[in-house]
KEKE-3310 file (N, C-alpha, C; in steps of 0.2 Angstrom, whole numbers, plus 5000, padded with zeros to 4 digits):
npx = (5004:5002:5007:5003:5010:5010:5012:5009:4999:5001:4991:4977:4972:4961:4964:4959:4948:4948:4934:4926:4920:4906:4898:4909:4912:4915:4926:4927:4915:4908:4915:4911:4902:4907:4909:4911:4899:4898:4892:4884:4875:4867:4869:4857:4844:4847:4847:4833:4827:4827:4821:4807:4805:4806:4793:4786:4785:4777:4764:4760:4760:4772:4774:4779:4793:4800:4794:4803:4816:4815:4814:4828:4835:4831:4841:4853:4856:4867:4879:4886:4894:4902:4911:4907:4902:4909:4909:4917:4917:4911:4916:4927:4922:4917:4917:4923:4936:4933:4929:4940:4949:4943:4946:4961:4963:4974:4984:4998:5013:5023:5028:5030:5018:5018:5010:5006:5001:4989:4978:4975:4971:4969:4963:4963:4961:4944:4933:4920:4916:4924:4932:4942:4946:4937:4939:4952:4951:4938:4936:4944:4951:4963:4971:4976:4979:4986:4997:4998:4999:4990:4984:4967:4958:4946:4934:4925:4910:4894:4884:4870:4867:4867:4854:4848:4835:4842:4850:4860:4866:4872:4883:4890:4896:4907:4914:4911:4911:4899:4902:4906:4913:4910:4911:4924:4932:4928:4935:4950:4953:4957:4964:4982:4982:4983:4972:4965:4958:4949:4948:4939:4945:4940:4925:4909:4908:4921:4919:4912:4921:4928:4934:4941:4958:4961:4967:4962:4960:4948:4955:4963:4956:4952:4952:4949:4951:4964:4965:4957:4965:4976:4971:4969:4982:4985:4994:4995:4991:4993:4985:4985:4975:4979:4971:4959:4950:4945:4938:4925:4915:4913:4899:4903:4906:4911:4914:4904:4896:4878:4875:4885:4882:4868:4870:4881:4871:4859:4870:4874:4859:4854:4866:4871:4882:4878:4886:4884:4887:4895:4899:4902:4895:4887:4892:4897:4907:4902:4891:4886:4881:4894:4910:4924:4935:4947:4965:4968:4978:4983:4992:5005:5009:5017:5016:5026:5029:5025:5007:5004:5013:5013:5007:4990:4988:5002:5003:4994:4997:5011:5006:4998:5010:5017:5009:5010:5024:5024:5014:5021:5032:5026:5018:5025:5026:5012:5008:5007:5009:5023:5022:5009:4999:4996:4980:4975:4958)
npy = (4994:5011:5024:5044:5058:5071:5090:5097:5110:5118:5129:5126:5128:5130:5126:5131:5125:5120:5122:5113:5121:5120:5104:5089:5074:5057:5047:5033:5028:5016:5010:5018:5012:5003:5012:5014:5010:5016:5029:5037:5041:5033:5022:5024:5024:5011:5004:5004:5002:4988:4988:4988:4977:4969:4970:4970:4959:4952:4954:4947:4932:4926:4927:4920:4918:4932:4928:4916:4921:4932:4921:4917:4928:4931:4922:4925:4936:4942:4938:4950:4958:4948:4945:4945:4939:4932:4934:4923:4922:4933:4943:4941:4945:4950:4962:4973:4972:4981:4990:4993:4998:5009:5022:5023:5012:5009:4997:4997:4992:4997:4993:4978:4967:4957:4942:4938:4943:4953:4968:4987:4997:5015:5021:5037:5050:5051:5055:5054:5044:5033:5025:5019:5012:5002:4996:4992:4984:4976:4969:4957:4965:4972:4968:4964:4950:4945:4953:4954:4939:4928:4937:4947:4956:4968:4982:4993:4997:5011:5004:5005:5003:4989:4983:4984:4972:4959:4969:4968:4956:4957:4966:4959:4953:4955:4956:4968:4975:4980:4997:4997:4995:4981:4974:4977:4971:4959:4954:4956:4951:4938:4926:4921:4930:4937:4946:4961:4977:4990:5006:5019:5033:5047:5046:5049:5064:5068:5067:5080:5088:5083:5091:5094:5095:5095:5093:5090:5083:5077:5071:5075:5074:5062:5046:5033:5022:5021:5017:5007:4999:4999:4991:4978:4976:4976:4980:4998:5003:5018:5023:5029:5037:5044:5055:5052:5063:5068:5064:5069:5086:5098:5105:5123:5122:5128:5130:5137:5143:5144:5131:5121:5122:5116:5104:5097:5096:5088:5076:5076:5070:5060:5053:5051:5058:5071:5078:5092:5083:5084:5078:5071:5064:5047:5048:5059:5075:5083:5086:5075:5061:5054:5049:5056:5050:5050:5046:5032:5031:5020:5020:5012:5010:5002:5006:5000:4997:4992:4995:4993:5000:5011:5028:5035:5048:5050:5039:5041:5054:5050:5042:5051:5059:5048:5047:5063:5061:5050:5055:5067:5060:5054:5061:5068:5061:5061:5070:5082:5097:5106:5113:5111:5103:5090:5095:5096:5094)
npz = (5000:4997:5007:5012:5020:5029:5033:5050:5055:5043:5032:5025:5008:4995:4978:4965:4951:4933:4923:4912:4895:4887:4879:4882:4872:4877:4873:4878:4884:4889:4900:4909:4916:4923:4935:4953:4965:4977:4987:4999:4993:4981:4992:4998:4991:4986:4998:5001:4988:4994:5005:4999:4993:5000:5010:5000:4992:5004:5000:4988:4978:4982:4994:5004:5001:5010:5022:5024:5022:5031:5044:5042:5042:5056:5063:5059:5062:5070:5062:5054:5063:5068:5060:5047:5032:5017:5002:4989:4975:4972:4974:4966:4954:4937:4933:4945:4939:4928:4936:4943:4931:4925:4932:4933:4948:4959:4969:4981:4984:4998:5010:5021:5029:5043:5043:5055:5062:5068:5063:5062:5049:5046:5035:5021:5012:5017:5004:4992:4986:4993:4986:4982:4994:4995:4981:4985:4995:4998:4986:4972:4965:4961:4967:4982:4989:4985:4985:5000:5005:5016:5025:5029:5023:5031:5028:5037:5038:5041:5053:5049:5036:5037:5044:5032:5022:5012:5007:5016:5017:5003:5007:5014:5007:5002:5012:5020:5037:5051:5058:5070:5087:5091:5082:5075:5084:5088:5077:5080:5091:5089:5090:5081:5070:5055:5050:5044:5048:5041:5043:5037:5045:5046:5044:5037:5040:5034:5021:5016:5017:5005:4992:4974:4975:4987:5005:5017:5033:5044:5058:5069:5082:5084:5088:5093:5086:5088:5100:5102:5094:5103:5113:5110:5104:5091:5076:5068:5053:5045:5031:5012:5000:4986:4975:4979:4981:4970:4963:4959:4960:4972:4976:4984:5001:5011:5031:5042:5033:5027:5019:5024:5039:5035:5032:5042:5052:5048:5045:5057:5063:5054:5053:5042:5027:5016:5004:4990:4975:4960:4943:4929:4913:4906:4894:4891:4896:4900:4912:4928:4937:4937:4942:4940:4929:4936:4941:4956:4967:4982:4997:5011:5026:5040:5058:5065:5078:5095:5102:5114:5120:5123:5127:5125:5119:5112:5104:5096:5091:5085:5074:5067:5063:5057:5045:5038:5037:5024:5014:5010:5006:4992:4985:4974:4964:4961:4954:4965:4971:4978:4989:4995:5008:5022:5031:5047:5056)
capx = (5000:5006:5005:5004:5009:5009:5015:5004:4999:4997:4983:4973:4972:4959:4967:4954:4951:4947:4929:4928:4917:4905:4899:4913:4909:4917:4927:4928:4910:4907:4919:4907:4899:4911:4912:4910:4890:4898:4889:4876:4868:4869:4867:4853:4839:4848:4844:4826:4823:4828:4815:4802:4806:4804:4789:4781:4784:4773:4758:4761:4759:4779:4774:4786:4802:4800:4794:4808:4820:4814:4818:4834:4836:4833:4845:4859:4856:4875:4884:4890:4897:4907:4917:4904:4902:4914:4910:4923:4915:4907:4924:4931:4917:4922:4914:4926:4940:4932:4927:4948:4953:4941:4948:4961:4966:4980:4987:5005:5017:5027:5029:5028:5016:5015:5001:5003:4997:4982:4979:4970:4972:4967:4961:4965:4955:4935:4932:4913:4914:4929:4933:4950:4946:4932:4940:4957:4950:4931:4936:4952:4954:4970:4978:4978:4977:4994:5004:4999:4998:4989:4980:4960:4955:4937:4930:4921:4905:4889:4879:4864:4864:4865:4848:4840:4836:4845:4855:4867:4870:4875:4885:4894:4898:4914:4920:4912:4904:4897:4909:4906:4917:4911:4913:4931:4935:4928:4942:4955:4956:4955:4973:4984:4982:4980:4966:4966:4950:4951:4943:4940:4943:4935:4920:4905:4909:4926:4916:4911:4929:4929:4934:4947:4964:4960:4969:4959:4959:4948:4960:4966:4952:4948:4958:4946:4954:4970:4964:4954:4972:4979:4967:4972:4989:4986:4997:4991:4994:4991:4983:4983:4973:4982:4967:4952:4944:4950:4934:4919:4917:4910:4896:4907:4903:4916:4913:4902:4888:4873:4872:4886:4876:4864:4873:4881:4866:4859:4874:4871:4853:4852:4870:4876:4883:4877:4887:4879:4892:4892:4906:4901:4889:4890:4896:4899:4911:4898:4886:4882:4884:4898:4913:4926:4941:4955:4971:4969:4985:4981:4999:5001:5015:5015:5021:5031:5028:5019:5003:5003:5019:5012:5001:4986:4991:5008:5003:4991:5005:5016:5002:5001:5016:5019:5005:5012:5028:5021:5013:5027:5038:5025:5015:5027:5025:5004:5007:5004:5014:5029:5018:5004:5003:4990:4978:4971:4953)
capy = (5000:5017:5029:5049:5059:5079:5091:5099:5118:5122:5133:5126:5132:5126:5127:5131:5119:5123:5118:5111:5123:5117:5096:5084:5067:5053:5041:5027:5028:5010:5010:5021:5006:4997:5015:5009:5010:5018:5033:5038:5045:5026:5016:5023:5020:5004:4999:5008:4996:4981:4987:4989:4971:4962:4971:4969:4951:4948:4955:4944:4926:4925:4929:4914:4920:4935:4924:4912:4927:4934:4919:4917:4936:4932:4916:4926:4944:4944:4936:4956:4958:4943:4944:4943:4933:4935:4927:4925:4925:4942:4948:4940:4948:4956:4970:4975:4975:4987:4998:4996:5001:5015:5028:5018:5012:5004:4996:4999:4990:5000:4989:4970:4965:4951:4941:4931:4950:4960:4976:4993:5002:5022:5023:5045:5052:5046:5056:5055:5037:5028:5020:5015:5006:4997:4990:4987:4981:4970:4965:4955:4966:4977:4961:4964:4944:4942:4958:4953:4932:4927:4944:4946:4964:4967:4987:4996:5002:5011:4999:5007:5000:4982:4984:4982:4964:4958:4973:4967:4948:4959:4970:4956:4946:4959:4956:4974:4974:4986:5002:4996:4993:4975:4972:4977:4971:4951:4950:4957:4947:4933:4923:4918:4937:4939:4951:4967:4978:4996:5010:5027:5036:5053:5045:5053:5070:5071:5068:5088:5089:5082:5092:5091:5098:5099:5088:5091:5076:5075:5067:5079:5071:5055:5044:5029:5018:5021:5013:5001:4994:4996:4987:4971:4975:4976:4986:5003:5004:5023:5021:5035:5035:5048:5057:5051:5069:5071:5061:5074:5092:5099:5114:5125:5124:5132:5130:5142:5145:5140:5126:5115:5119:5111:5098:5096:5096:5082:5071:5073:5068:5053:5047:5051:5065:5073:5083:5091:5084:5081:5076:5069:5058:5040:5046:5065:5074:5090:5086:5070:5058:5048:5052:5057:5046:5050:5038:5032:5027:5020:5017:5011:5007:5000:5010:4999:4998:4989:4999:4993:5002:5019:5032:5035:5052:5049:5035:5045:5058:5045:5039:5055:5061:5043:5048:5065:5058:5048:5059:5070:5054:5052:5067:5072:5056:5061:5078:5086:5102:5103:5116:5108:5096:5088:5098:5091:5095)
capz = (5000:4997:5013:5013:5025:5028:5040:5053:5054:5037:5033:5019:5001:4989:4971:4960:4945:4928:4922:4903:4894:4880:4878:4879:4871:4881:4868:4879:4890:4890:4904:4915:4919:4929:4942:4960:4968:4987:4990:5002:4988:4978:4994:5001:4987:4985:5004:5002:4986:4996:5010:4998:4988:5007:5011:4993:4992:5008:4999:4981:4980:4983:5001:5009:5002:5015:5027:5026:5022:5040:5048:5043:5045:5065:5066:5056:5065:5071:5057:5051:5069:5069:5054:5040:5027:5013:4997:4987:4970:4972:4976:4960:4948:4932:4935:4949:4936:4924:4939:4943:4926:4923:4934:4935:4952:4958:4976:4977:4990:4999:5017:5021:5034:5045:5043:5060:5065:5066:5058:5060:5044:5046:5029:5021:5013:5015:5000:4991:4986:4996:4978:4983:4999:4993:4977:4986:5002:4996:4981:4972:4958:4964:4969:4990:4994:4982:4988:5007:5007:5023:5025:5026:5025:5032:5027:5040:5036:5046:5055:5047:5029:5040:5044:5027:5021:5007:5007:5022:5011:4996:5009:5018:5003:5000:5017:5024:5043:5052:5060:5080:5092:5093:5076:5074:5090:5085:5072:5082:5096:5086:5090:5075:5066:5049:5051:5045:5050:5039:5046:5034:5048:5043:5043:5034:5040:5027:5015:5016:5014:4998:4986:4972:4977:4997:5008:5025:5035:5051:5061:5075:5089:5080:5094:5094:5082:5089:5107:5098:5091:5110:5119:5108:5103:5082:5074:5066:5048:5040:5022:5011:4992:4981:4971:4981:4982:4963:4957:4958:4960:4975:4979:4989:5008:5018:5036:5042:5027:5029:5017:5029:5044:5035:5030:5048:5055:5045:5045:5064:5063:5051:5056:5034:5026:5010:5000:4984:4970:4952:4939:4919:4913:4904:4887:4890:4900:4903:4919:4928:4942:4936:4942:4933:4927:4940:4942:4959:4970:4988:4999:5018:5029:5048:5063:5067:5088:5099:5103:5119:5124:5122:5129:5120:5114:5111:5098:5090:5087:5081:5068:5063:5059:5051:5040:5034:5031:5019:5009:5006:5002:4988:4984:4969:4959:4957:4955:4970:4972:4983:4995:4996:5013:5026:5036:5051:5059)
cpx = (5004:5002:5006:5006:5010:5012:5008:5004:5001:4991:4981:4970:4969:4959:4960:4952:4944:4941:4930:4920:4913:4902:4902:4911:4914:4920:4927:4921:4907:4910:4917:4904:4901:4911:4907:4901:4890:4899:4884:4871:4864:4866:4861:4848:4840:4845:4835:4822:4823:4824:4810:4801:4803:4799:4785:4780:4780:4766:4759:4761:4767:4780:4781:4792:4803:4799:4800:4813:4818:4818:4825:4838:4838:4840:4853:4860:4865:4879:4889:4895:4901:4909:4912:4903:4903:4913:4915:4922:4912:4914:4927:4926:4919:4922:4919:4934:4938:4929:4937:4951:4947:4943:4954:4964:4971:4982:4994:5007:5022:5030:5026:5024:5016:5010:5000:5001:4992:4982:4976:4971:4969:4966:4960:4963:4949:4934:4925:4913:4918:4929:4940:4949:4943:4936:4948:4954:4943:4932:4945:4956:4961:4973:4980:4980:4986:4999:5005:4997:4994:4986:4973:4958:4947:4935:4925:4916:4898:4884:4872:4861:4864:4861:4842:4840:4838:4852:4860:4869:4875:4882:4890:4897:4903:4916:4919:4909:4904:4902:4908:4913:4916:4911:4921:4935:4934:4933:4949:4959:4954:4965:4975:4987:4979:4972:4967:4959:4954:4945:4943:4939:4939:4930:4916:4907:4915:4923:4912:4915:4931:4931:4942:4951:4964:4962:4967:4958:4955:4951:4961:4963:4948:4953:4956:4951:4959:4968:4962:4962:4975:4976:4969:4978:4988:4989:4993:4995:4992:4990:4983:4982:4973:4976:4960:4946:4946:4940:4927:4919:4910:4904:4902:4901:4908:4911:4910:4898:4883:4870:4879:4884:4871:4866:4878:4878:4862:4864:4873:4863:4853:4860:4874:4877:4881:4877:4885:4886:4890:4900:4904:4897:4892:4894:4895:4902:4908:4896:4884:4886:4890:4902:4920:4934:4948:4960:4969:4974:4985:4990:4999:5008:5014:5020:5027:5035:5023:5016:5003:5009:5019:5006:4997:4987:4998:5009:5000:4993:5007:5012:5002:5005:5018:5014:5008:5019:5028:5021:5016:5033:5035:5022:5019:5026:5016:5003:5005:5009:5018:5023:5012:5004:4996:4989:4975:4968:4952)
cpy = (5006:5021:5036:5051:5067:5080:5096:5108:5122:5121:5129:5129:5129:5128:5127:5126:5121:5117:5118:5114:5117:5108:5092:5078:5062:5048:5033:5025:5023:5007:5012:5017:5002:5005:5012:5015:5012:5025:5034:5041:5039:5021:5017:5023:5014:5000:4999:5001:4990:4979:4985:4982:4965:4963:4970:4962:4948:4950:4952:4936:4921:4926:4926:4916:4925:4933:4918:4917:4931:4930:4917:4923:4934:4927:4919:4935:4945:4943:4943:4957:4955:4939:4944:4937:4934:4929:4927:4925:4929:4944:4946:4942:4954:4961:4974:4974:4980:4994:5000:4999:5006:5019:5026:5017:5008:5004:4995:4996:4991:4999:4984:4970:4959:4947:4937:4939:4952:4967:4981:4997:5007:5024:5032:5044:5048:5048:5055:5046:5030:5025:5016:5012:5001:4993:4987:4983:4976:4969:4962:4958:4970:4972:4960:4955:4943:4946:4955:4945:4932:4932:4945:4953:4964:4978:4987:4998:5007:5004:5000:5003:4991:4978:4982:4976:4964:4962:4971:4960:4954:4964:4967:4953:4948:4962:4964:4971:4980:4991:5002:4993:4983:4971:4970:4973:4961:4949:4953:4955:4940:4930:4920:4924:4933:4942:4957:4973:4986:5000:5017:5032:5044:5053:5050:5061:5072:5070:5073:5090:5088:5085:5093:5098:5099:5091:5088:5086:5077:5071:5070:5076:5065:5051:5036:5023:5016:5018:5008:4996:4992:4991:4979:4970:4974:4982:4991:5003:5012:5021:5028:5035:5043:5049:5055:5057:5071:5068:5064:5082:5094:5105:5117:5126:5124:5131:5137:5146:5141:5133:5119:5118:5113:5102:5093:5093:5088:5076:5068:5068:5059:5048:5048:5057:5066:5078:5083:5091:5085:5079:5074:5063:5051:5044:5054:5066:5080:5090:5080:5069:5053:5052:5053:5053:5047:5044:5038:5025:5025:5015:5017:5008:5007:5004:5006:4996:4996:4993:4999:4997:5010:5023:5032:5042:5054:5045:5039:5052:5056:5044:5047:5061:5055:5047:5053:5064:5056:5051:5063:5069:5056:5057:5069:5067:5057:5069:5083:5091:5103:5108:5115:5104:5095:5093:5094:5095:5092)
cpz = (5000:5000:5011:5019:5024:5034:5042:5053:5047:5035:5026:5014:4996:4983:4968:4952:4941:4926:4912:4900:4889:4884:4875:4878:4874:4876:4873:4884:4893:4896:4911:4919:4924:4937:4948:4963:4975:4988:4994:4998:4984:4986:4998:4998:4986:4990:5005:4996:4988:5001:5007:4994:4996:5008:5005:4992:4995:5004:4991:4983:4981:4991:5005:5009:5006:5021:5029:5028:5030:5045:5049:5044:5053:5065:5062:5059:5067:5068:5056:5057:5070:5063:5049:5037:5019:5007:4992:4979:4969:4973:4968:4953:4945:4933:4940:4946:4932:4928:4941:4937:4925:4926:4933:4943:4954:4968:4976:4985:4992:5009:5017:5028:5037:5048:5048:5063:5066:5066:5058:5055:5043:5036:5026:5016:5013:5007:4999:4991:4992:4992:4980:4990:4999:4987:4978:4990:5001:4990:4978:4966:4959:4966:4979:4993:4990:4986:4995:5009:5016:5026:5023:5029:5027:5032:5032:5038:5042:5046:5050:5040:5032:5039:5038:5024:5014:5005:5010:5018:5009:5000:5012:5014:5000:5005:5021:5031:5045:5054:5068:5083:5093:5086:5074:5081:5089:5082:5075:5086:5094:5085:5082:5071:5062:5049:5049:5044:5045:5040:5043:5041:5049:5042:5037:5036:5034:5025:5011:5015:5007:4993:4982:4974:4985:4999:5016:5028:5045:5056:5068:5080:5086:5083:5097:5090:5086:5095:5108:5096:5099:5114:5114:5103:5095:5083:5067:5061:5043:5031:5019:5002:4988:4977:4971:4979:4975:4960:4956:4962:4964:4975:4982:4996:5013:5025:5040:5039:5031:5027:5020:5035:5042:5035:5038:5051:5053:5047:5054:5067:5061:5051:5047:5031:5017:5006:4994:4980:4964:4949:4932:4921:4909:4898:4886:4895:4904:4911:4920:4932:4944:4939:4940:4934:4928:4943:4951:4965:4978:4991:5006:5020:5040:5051:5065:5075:5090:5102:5110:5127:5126:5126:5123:5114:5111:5103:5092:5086:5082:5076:5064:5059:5053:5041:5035:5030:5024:5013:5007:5003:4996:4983:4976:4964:4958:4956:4958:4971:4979:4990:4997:5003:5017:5029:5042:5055:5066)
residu = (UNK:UNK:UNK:UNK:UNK:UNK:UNK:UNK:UNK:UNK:UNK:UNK:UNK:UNK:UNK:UNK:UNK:UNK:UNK:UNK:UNK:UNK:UNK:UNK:UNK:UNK:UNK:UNK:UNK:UNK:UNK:UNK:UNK:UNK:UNK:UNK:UNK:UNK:UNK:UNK:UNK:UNK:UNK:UNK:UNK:UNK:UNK:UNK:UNK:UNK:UNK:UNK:UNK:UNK:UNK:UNK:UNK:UNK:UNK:UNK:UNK:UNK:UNK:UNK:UNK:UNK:UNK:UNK:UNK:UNK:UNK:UNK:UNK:UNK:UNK:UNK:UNK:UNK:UNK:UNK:UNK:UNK:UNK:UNK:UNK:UNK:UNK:UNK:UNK:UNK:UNK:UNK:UNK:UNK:UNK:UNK:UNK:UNK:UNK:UNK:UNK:UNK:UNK:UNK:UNK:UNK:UNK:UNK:UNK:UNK:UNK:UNK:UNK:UNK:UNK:UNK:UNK:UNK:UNK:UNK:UNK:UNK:UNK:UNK:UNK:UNK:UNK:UNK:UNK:UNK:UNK:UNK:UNK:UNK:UNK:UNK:UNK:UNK:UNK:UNK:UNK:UNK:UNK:UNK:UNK:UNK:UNK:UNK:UNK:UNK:UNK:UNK:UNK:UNK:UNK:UNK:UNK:UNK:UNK:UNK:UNK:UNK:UNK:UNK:UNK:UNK:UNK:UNK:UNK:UNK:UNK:UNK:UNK:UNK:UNK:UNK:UNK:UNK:UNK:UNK:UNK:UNK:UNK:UNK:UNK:UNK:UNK:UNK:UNK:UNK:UNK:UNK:UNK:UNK:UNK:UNK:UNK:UNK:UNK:UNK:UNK:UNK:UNK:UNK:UNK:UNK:UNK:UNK:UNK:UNK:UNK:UNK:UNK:UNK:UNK:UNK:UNK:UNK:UNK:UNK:UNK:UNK:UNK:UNK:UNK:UNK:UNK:UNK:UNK:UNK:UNK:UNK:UNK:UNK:UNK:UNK:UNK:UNK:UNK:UNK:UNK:UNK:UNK:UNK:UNK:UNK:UNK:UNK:UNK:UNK:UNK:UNK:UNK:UNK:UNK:UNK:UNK:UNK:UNK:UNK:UNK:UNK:UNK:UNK:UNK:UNK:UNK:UNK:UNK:UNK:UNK:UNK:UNK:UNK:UNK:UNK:UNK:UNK:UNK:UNK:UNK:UNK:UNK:UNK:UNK:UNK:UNK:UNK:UNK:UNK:UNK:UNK:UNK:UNK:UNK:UNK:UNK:UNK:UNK:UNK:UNK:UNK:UNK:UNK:UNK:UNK:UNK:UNK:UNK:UNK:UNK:UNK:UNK:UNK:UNK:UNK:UNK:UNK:UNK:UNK:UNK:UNK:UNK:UNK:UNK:UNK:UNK:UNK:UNK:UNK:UNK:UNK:UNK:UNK:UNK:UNK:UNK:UNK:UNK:UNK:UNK:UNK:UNK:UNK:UNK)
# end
């Protein structure tokens, strides 16, 4: 994996980025097909059509499959909680190459890990979609099971989309679970290692951060993770995916407007955050939900130290420092300007 890291106390400057006049036609659109379905904008009709598919069946003469579907609903209730259920032909489905090559992404191995370990990996940025955590980490298209032999990633997500029936299968069966303490904590204290729990820690709130050229990382009082590694001695792995906030074009909501209050406010509310993006369409490059066709680089290296040997904020320093590190090892191979660096909220 390839890690960023940044230096602390620089003030934040969002570059401006040139909008493409006119409609540009897409020579390769066919490609838009494969982009990745993990937004809250995408997976909350998706969980919504899975309620109304359980609820409609029971009134159709298909009634049973809702009825059985319940039952095993109750006698499968904790499966997500206690590692999931990872299928591994859904993770090897084509489609999950052609959503890698259309931006394209790529997992890059720049530290060895040992897989009789366990592993919290600090995933940077959340970004709109988390494309690069999702197709390294729940699927085998980027190659994560070859670079790191003996290693079973599991993706953090909100408990919330759990909840809807059919939805949570289709949810499990690419190795995510819910984002609890008793989730992460099931695979961790699991003897042997190879485990590795990855946690976008920026949760939904970065993902108002989002925008291209901004490296703002909520991180500064995000401290859970890091105690969660201590309390069962996994090692903390900073992750960092070069061009995550590259792949759709924000509203502007500086902190302080009215329209991230609202958005705050809400995110507070229903627990998901919803920034208004956009980006091109299937087979233009004008205005649409796609998003748009940026390389992405995701890179990761372990601290290195037994979590258990440290204070709580002393680690959480150390992690992020390793982090900016990182990204100003790397930052000039994707073009990122030598004065550019991490901010932390």
């Amino acid at each position: 994996m390839q890690i960023a890291t940044a230096k602390l106390g620089k003030k934040y400057e969002n570059y401006g980025r040139i909008k493409q006049k006119g409609s540009r036609m897409c020579p390769r659109g066919s490609l838009a097909l494969g982009a990745p379905p993990r937004c809250n904008a995408v997976l909350f009709p998706s969980a919504q059509c899975c309620i109304v598919l359980f609820f409609g069946l029971l009134f159709t003469r298909f009634w049973l499959l809702s009825v059985l579907y319940a039952a095993w609903w109750f006698i499968d209730w904790d499966t997500p909680s206690q590692g999931g259920r990872r299928i591994h032909f859904m993770c090897k489905l084509p489609l999950w190459r052609y959503m890698r090559d259309y931006f394209p992404i790529q997992l890059l191995k720049t530290a060895e890990l040992d897989p009789r370990q366990n592993y919290v990996l600090g995933f940077h940025p959340h970004g709109i979609l988390v494309a690069g955590a999702f197709a390294n980490f729940c699927t085998y298209a980027t190659g994560f099971c070859n670079l790191y032999p003996g290693l079973t990633p599991y993706l953090l997500m909100l408990p919330l989309w759990f909840r809807a029936p059919f939805f949570r299968d289709y949810l499990m069966s690419g190795g995510l679970i819910p984002s609890d303490k008793e989730s992460a904590s099931y695979l961790l204290r699991r003897p042997g290692g190879g485990n590795a729990v990855v946690i976008a820690v920026g949760g939904a709130p970065e993902a108002l951060d989002a925008h291209p050229g901004a490296y703002t990382l909520q991180l500064a009082n995000k401290k859970g993770f890091v105690k969660l590694a201590m309390e069962h001695g996994a090692h903390l792995v900073p992750v960092f995916s070069f061009g995550e906030n590259e792949l759709f074009d924000q509203v502007e909501n500086p902190r302080g407007t009215w329209l991230r209050w609202i958005q705050e406010r809400l995110q507070r509310v229903m627990g998901i955050s919803l920034p208004l993006f956009h980006a091109r369409g299937v087979f233009q490059y004008s205005f649409g939900l796609m998003p748009y066709r940026k390389p992405i680089h995701t890179v990761g290296e372990s601290l290195n130290k037994n979590p258990s040997d440290d204070e709580l904020d002393d680690l959480h320093e150390l992690y992020i420092d390793q982090l900016c590190k990182l990204f100003e090892e790397h930052k000039g191979h994707y073009g990122i300007p030598e004065d550019r660096h991490l901010t932390f909220v």
